[in-house]
N, C-alpha and C positions, 0 to 999 in steps of 0.2 A: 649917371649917378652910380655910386661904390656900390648901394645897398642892393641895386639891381641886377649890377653885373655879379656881385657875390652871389645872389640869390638863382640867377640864371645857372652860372657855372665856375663857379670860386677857383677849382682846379686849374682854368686858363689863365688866372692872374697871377700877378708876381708879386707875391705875398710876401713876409717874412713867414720863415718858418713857424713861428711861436705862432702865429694867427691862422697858418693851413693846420698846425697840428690839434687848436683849437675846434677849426670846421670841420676835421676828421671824426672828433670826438663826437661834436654834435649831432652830426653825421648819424654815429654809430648809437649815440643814445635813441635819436628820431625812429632811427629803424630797427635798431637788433638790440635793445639795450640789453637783454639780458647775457650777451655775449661777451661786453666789460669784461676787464680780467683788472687785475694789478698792475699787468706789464703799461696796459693804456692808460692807466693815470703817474705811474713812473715817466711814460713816455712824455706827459704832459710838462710833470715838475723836471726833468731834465733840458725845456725848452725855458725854463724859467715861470711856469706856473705856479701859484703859489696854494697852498691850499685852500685857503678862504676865494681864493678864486676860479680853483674848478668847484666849489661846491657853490658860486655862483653861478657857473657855467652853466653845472647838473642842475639847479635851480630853475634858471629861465627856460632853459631847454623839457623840463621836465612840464614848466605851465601852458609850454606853447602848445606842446603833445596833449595836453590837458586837454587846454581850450579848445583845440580843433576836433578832436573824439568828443568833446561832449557837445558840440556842436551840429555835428556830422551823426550823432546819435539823437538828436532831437531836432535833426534837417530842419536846421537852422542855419541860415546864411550868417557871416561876419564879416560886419562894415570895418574895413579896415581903419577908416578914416574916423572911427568914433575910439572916445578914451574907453578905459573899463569902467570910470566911475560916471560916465555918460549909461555904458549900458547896463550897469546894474542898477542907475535911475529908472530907468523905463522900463527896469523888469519888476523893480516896485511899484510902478506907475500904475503898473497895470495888472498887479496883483491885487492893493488897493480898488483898481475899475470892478475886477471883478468880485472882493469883497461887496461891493455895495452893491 
């Protein structure tokens, strides 16, 4: 499966450029974000990114970073295999239980 082996080691695949320049970004938001400059979102729109689409980018990447610090801050496990609106059922569920 793609999603595996990108997620393993992207860098070994034979990507088109516009999509490793994409995982670099990711990359660099997940761990140094504050290191962003211009030149890497130049870098991006000269591979054909568009702007509405790195601020998609910065978007998901920015909730994934979320969700796992705030998860990892409240050593909480995340089922991968549930939706979001699975799990914010049962965190009503049981905010509800413990209202009553």
């Amino acid at each position: 499966m793609i999603a595996v082996q990108v997620a393993e080691n992207w860098r070994s695949l034979d990507l088109p450029r516009k999509e490793q320049s994409m995982l670099e970004y990711v990359k660099k938001i997940t761990l140094t974000a504050t290191s962003i400059t211009k030149d890497d979102l130049d870098g991006l729109r000269s591979v054909s990114w568009t702007d509405r689409e790195i601020l998609d980018i910065a978007l998901v990447s920015a909730y994934y970073c979320f969700r796992c610090r705030l998860a990892d801050g409240l050593c909480v496990e995340l089922d991968d295999d549930r939706t979001d609106e699975e799990l914010l059922e049962e965190i009503e569920r049981r905010r509800l239980t413990v209202i009553r």
